[in-house]
C-alpha positions in Angstrom: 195.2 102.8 82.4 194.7 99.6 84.4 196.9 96.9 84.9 196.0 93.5 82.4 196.9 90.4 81.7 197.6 89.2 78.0 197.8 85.8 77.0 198.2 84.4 73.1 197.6 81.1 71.8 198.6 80.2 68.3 195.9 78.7 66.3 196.6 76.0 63.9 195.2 74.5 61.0 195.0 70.5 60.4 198.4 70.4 58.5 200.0 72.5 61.4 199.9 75.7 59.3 199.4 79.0 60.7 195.5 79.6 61.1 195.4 82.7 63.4 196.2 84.1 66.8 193.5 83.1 70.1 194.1 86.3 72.7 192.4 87.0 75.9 193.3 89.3 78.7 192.2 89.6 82.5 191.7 92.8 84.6 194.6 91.8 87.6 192.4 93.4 90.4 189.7 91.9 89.3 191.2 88.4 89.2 193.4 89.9 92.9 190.2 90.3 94.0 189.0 86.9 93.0 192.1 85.5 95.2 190.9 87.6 97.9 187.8 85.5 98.1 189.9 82.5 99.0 190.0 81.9 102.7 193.7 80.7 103.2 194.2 82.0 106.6 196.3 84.7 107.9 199.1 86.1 105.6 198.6 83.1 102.9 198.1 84.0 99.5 198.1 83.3 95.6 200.4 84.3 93.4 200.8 84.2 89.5 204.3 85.3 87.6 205.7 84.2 84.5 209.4 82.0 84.1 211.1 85.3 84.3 209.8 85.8 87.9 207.4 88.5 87.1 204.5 88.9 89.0 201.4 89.2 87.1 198.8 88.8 90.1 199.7 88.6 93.7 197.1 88.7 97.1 197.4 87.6 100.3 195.0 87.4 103.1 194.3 90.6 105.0 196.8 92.6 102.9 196.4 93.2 99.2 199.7 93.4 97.0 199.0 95.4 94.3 202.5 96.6 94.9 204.2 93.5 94.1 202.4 93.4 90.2 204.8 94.1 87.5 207.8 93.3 90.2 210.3 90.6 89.2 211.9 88.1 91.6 214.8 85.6 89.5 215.8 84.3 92.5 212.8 82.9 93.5 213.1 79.4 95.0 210.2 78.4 93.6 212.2 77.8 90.5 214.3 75.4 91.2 211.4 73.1 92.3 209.5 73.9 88.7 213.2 72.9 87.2 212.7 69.7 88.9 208.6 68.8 88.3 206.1 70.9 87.1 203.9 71.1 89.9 204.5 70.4 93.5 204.5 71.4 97.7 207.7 73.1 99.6 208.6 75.0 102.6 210.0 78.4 101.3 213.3 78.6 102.9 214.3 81.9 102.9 211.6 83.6 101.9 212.4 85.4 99.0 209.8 87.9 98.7 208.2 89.4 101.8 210.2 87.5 104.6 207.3 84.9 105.7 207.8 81.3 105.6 204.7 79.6 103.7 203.7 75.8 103.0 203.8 76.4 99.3 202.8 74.7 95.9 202.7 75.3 92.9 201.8 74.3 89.2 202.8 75.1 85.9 199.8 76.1 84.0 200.0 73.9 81.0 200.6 75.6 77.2 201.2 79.2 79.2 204.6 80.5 80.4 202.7 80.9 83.9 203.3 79.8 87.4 200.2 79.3 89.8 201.1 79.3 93.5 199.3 79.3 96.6 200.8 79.3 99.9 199.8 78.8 103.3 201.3 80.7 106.2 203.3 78.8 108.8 201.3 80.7 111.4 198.1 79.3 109.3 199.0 75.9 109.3 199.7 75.2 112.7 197.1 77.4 113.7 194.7 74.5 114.9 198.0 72.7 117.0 198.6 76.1 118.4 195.0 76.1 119.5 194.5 72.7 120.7 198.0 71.8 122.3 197.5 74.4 124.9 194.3 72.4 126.1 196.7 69.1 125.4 199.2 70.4 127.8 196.6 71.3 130.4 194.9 68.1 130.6 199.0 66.4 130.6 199.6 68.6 133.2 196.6 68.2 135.6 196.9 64.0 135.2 200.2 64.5 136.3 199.6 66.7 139.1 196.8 64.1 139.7 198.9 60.9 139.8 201.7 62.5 141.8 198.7 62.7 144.0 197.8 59.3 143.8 201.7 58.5 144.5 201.9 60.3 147.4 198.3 59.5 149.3 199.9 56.0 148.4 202.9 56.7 150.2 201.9 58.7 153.6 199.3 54.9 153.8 201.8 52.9 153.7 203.6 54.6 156.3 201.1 54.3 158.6 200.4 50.7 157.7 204.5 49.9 158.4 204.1 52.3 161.5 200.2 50.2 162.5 202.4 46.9 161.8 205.7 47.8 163.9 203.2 49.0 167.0 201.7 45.3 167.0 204.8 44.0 167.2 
C-alpha cells in the first residue's frame, strides 16, 4: 500500500546468455525523506523521474511533494538538455512544473532509465548577494556622501582663499 520504487538489472552469463534477473526496490518516502536531509536552501529540491517524465521521487525544501510522485511531465525542459549530454547545469526557463525558476542539473544515472536532478532556487542562490549588497550599497553610499563632502569643504576654502587673495590686492 505504499508507494516503491522497482528497478531490474539483467544478469548475464560470460557468453552473454541469459543468467537471471538482479531487482531491488526503494520505499519513495523513505528515500523523499532522505532528500529532505539535504540542505539546498529555500524551495530547492531533488527530483528523480524516468525518460517518460514520470516522477518517481520528488522533495523540496520546506515543502514535501508527495503529490507530484506518480505525475508525468513530457514537456519538461530538462529533456532537451539530456538529448544533448547526459549530465549537465541550466536555468529552467519556464518552469514547467511548480512555476519557480531553479539553477538546475542533472545526470543520467548510468544503465537505469532514470534522471537525477537537483535544483537550486533562484531566491537560494543569490541569497548571500541579496544579503551582502545591501551592506555594499551602504558603504557606496556613505563614501559618496563623504567625498561630496570632501568636494564641497574644498570648495567653500577656496572661496575664501580667492576672496583672502582679492582683499590684499
Amino acid at each position: 500500500g505504499q508507494w516503491s520504487l522497482v528497478l531490474a538489472r539483467r544478469l548475464s552469463g560470460p557468453d552473454g546468455s541469459f543468467a537471471g534477473i538482479l531487482t531491488t526496490s526503494f520505499d519513495l518516502p523513505q528515500l523523499q525523506s532522505l532528500f529532505q536531509r539535504v540542505q539546498l536552501g529555500v524551495d530547492s529540491g531533488i527530483t528523480l523521474f524516468d525518460f517518460d517524465g514520470v516522477i518517481y521521487a520528488r522533495t523540496l525544501q520546506n515543502l514535501n511533494q508527495l503529490n507530484f510522485v506518480g505525475q508525468s511531465f513530457p514537456q519538461a525542459g530538462i529533456f532537451k538538455h539530456v538529448a544533448r549530454a547526459p549530465a549537465g547545469t541550466y536555468w529552467n526557463e519556464p518552469a514547467t512544473i511548480d512555476g519557480i525558476r531553479r539553477l538546475l542539473s542533472y545526470r543520467v544515472i548510468e544503465g537505469f532509465p532514470l534522471i537525477a536532478s537537483v535544483g537550486i532556487s533562484q531566491a537560494a542562490v543569490f541569497q548571500q548577494w541579496d544579503r551582502v549588497s545591501h551592506i555594499y550599497l551602504a558603504i557606496g553610499g556613505f563614501l559618496t556622501i563623504a567625498i561630496l563632502f570632501a568636494i564641497v569643504l574644498g570648495a567653500i576654502r577656496e572661496k575664501r582663499l580667492m576672496t583672502a587673495k582679492s582683499d590684499l590686492e
